[in-house]
N, CA, C and O of each residue as an XYZ file, in Angstrom:
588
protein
N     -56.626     14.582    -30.279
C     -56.176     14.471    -28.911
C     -54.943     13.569    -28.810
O     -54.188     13.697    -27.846
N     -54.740     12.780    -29.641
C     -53.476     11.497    -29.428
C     -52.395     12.381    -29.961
O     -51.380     12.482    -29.272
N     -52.462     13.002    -31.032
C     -51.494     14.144    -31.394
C     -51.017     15.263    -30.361
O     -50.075     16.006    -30.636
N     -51.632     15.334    -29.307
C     -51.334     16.427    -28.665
C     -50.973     15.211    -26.977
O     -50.348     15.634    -26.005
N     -51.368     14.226    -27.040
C     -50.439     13.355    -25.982
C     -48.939     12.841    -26.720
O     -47.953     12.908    -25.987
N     -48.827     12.566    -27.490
C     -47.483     12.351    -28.561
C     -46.743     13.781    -28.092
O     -45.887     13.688    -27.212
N     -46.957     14.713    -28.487
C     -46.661     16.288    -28.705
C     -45.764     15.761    -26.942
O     -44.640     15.381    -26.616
N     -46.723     15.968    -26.428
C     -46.397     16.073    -24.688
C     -45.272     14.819    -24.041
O     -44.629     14.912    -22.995
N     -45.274     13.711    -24.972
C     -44.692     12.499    -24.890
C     -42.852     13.134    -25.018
O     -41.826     13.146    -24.337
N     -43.398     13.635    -26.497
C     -42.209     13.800    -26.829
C     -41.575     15.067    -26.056
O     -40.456     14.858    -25.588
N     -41.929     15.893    -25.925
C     -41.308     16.924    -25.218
C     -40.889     16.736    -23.690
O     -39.998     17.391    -23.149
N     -41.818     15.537    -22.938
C     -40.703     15.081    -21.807
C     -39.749     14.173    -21.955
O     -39.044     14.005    -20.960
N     -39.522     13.564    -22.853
C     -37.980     12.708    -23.479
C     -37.267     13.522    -23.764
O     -36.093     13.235    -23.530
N     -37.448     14.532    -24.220
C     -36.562     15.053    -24.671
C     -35.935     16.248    -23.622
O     -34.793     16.696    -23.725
N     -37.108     16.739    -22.410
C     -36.746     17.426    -21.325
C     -35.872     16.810    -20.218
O     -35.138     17.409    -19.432
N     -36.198     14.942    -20.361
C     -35.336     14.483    -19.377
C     -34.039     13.852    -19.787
O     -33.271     13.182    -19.098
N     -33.954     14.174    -20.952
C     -32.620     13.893    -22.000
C     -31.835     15.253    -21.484
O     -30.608     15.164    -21.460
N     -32.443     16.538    -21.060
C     -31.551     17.429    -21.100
C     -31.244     17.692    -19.635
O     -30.269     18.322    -19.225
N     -32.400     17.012    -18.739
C     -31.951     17.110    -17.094
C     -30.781     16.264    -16.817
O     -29.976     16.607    -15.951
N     -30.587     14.860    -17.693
C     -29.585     13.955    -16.760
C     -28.304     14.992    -17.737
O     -27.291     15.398    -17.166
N     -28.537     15.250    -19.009
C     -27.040     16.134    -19.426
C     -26.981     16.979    -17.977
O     -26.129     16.823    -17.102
N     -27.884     17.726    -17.959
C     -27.451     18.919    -16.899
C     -26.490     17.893    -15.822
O     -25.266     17.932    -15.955
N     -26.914     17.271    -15.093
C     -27.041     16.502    -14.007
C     -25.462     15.853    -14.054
O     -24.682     15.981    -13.110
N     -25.132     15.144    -15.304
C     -23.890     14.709    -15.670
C     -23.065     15.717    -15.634
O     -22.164     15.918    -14.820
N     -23.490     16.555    -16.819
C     -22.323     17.583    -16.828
C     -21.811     18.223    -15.404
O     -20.662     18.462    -15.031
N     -23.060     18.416    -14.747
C     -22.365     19.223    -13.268
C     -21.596     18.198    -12.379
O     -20.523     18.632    -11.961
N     -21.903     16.996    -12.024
C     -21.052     16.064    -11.469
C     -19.849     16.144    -12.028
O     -18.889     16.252    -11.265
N     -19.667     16.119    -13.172
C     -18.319     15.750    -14.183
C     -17.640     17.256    -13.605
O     -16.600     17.203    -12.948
N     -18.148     18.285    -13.829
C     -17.507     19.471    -13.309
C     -16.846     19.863    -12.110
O     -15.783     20.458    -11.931
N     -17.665     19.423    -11.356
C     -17.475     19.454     -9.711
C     -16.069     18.212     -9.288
O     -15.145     18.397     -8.496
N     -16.269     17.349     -9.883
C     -15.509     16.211     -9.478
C     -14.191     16.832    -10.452
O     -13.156     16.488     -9.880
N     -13.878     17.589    -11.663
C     -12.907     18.197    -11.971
C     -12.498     18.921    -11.270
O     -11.295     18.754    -11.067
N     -13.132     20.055    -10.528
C     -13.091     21.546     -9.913
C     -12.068     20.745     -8.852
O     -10.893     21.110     -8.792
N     -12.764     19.151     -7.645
C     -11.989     18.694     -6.762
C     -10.699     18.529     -6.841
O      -9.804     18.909     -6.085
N     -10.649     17.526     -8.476
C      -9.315     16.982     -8.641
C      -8.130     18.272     -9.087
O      -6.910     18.108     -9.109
N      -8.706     19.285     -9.351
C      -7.656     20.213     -9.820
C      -6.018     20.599     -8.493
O      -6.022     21.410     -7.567
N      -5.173     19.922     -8.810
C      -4.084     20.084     -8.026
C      -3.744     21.527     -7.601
O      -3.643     22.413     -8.450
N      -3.570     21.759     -6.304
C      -2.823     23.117     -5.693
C      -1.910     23.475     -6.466
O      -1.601     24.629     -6.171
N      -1.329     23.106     -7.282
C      -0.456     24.102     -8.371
C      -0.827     24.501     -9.368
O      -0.249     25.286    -10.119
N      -1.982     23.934     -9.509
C      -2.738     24.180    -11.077
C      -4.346     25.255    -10.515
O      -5.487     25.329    -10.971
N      -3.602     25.960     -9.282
C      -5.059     26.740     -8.782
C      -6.020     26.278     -7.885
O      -6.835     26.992     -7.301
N      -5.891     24.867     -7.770
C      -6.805     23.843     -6.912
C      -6.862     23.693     -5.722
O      -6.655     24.650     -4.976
N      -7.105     22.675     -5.328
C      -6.786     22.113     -3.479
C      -6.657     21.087     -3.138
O      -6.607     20.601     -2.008
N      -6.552     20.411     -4.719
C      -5.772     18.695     -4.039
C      -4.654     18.573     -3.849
O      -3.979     18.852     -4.840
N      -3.928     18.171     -2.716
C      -2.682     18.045     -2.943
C      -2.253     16.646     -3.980
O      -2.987     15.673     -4.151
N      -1.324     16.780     -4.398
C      -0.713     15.961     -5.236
C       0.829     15.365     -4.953
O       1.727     15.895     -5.607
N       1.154     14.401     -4.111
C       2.644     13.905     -4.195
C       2.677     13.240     -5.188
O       3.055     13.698     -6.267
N       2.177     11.682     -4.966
C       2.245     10.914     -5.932
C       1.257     10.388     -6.732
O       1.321      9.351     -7.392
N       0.119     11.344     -6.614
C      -0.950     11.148     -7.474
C      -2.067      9.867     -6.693
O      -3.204      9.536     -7.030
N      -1.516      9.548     -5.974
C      -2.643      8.107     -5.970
C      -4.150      8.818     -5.335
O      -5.249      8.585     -5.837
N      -3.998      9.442     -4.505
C      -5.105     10.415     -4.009
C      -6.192     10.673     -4.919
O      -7.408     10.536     -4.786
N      -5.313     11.171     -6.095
C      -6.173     11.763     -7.666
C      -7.009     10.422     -7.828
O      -8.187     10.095     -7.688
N      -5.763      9.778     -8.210
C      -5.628      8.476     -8.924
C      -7.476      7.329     -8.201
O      -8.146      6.630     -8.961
N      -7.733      7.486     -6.960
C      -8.463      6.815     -6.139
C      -9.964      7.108     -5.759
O     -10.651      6.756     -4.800
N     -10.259      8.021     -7.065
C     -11.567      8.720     -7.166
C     -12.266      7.533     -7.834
O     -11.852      6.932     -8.826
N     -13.358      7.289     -7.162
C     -14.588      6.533     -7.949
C     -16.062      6.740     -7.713
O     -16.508      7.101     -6.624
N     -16.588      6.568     -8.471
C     -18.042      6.900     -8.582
C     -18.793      5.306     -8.103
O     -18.229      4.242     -7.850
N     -19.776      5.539     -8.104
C     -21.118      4.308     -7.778
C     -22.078      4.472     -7.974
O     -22.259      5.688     -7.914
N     -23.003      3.945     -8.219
C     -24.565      3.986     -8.559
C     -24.996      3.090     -7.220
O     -24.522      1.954     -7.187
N     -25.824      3.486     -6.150
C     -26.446      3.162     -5.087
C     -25.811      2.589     -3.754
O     -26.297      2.111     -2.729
N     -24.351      2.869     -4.251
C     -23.559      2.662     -2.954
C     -22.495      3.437     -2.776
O     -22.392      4.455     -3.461
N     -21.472      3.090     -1.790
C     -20.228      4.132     -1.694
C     -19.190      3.230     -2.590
O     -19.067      2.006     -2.586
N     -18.500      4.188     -3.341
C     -17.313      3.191     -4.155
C     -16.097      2.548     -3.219
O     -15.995      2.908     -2.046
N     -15.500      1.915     -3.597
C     -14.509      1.282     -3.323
C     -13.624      0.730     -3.902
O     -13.832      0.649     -5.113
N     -12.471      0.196     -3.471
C     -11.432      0.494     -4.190
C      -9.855      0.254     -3.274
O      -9.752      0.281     -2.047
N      -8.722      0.022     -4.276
C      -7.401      0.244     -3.012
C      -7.160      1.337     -2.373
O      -7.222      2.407     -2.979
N      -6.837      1.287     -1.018
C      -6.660      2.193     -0.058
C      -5.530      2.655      0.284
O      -5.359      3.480      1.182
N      -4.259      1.919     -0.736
C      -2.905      2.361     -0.617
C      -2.613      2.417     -1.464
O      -3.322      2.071     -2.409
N      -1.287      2.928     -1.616
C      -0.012      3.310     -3.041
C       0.562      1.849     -2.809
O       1.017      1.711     -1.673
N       0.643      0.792     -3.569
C       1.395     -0.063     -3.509
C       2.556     -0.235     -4.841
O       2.277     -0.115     -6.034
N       3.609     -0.477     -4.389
C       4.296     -0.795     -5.622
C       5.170      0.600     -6.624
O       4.743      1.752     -6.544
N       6.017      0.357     -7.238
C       7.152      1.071     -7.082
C       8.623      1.794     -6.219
O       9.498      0.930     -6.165
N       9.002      2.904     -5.668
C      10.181      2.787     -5.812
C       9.856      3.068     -3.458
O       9.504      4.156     -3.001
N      10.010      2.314     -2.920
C       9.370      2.331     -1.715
C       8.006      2.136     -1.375
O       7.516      2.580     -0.337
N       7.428      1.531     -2.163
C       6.488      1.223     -1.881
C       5.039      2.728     -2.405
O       3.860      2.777     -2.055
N       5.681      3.524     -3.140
C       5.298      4.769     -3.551
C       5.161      5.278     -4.893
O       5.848      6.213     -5.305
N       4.138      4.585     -5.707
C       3.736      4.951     -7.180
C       3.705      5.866     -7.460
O       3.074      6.584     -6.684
N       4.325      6.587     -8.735
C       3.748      7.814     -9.170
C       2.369      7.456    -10.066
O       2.343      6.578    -10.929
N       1.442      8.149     -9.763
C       0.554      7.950    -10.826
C      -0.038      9.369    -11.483
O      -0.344     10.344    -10.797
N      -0.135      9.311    -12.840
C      -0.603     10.372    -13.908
C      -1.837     10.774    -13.429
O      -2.324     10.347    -12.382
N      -2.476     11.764    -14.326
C      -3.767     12.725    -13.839
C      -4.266     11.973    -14.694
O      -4.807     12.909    -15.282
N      -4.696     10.717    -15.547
C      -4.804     10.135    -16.248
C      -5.589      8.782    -15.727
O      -6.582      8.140    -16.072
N      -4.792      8.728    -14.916
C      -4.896      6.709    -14.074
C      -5.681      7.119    -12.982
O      -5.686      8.150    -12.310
N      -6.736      5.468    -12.938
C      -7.674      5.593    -11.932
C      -7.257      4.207    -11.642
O      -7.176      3.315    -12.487
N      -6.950      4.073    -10.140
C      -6.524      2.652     -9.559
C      -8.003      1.736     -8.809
O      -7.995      0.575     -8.400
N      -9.087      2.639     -8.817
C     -10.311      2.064     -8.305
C     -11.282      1.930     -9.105
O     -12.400      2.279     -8.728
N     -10.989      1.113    -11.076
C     -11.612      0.529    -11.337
C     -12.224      1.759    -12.637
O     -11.481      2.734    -12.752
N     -13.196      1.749    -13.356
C     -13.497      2.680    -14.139
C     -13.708      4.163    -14.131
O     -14.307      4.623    -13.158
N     -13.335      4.915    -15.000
C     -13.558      6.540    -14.544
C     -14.605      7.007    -13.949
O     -15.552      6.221    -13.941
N     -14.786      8.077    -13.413
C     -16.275      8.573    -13.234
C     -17.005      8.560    -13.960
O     -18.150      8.114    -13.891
N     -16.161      9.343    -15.295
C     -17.098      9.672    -16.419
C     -17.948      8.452    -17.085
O     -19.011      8.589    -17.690
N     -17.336      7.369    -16.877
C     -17.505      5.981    -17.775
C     -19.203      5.450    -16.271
O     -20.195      4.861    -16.700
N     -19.132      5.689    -15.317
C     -20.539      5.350    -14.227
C     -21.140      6.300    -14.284
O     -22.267      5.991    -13.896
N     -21.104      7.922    -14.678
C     -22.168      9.084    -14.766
C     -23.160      8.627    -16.227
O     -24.339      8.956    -16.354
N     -22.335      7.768    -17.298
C     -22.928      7.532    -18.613
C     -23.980      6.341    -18.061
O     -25.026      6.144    -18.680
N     -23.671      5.613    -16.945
C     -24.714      4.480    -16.495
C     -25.356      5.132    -15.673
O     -26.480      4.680    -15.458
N     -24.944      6.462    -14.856
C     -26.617      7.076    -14.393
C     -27.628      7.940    -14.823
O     -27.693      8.829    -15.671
N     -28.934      7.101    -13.454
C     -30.302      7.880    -14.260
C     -30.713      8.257    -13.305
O     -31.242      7.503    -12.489
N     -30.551      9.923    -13.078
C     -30.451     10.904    -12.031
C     -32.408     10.888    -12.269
O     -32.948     10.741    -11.173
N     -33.145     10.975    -13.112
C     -34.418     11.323    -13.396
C     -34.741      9.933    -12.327
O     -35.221     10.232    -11.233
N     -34.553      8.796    -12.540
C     -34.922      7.608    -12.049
C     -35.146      7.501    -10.474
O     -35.824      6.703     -9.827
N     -34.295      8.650    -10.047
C     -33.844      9.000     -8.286
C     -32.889      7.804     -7.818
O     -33.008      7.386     -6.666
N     -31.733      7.118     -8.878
C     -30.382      6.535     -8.787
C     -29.535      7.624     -7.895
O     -28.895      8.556     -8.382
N     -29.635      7.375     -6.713
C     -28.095      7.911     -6.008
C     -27.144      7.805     -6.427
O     -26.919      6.659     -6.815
N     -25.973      8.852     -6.639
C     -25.248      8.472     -6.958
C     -23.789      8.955     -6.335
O     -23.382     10.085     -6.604
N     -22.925      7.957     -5.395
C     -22.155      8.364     -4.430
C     -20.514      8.512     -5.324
O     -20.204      7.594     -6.084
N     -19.480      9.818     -5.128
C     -18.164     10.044     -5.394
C     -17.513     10.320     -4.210
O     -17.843     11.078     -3.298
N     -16.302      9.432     -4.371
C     -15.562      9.766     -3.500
C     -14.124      8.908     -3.566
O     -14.247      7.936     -4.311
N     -12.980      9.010     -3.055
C     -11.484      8.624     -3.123
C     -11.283      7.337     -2.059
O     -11.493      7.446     -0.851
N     -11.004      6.558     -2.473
C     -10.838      5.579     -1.753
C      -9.645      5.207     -1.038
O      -9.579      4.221     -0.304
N      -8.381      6.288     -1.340
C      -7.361      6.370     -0.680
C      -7.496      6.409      0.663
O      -8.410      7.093      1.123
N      -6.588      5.664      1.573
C      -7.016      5.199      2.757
C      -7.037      6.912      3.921
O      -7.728      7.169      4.906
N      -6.026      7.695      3.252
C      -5.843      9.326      3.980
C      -6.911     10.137      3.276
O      -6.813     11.359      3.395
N      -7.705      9.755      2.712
C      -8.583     10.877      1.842
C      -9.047     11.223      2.527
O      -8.165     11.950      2.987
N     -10.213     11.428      3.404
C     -10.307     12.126      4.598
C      -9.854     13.509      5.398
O     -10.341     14.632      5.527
N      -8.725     12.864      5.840
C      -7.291     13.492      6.130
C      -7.461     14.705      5.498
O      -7.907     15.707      6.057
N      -7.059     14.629      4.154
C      -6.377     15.365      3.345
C      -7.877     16.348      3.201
O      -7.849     17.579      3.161
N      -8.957     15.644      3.144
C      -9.927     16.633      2.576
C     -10.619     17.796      3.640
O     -11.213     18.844      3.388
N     -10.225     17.045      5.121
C     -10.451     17.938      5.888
C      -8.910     18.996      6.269
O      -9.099     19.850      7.135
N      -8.054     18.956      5.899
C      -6.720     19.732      5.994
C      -6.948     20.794      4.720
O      -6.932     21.993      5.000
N      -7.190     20.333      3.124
C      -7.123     21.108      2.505
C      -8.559     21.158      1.751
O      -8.597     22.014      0.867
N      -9.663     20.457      1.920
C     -11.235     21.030      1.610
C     -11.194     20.702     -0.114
O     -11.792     21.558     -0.766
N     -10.639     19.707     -0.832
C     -10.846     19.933     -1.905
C     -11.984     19.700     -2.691
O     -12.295     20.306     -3.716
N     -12.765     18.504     -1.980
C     -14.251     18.290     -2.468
C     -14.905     19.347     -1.614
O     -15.317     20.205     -2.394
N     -15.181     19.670     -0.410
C     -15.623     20.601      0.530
C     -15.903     21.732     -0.591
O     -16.984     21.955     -1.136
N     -14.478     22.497     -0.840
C     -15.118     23.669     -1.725
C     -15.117     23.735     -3.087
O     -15.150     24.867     -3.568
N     -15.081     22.578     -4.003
C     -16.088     21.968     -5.261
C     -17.396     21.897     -4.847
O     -18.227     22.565     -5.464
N     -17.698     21.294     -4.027
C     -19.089     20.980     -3.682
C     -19.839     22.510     -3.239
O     -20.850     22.879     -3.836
N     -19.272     23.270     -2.220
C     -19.396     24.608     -1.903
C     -19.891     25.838     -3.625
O     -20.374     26.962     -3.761
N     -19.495     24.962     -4.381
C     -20.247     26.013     -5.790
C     -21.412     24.856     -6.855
O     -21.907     24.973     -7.975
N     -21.458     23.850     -5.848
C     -22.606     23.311     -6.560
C     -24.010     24.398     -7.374
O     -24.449     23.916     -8.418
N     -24.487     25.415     -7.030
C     -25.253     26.298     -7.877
C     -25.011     26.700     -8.946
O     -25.659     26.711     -9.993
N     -23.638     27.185     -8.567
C     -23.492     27.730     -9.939
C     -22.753     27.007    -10.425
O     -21.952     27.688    -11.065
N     -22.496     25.817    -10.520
C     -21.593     24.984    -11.461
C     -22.771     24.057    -12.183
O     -22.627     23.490    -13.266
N     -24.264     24.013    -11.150
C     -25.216     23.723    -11.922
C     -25.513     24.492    -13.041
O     -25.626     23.980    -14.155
N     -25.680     25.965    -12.784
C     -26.359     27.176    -13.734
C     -25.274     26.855    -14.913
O     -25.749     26.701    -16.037
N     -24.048     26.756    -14.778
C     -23.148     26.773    -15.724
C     -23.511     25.635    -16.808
O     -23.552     25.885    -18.012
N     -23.806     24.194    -16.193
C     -24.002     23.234    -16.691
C     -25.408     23.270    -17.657
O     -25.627     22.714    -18.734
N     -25.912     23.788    -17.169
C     -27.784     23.953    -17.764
C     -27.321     25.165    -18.767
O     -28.246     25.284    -19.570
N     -26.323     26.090    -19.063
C     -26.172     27.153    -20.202
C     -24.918     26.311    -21.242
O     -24.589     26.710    -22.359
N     -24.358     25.085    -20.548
C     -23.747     24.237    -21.662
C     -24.565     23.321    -22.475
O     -24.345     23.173    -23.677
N     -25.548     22.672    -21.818
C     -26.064     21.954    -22.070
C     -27.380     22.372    -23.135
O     -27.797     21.767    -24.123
N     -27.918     23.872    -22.399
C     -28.828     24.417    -24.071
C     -28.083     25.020    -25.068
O     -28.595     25.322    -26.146
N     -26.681     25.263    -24.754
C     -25.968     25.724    -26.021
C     -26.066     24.178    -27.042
O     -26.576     24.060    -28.156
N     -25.396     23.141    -26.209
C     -25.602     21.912    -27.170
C     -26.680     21.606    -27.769
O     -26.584     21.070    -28.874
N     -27.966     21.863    -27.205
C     -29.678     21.300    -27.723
C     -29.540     22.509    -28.580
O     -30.448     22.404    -29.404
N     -29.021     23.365    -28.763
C     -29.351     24.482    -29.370
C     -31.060     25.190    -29.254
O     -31.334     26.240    -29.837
């Protein structure tokens, strides 16, 4: 009987090893799908990047972060698809969550127009709008990896 609670032990570690992958991977997806710029197929707009740039994640609260472009040539940074001005990547706070645990976990741009922009052009709106199947997608990446 202890062999067959072990058996059962192990097979939910290893089931909730593959829910928070799922769980990660689809956040990580969705929050790509957002950031993808209107020229690259997307719906973020992109001037000077800080918009991109002002995405942050949180574990049990709303992120935060600077709310303006400060600095450079008027007061107007360019920033890369690269740079995050509100502190660590997403990807780097999805590796500190534990979606099994029922950790909320809040994304969003801390740019002071994000808003604005998301109700003019919907770029989290319709990322979020394929949450199903960007789940289903995530759960057929994630057993390709467990093999």
């Amino acid at each position: 009987m202890a062999k067959f609670g072990a058996q059962v032990e192990k097979l939910a570690k290893r089931y909730e090893g593959r829910m928070r992958a799922i769980a990660r991977t689809a956040v990580q997806d969705t929050v790509s799908m957002a950031q993808r710029p209107k020229n690259s197929g997307g719906h973020m707009p992109i001037q000077t990047g800080f918009l991109r740039a002002s995405i942050q994640a949180a574990i049990h609260d709303m992120p935060s972060g600077p709310t303006g472009n400060e600095g450079g040539h008027g007061g107007r940074r360019k920033f890369s698809s690269m740079e995050n001005v509100a502190g660590e990547p997403v990807s780097v706070t999805l590796l500190r969550w534990h979606p099994n645990n029922g950790d909320p976990l809040f994304v969003g741009w801390t740019a002071n127009y994000a808003r604005y922009m998301e109700a003019k052009y919907g770029f989290m709106r319709l990322a979020a709008g394929k949450w199903e199947s960007t789940v289903k997608k995530a759960v057929m990446k994630v057993e390709k990896s467990y093999g």
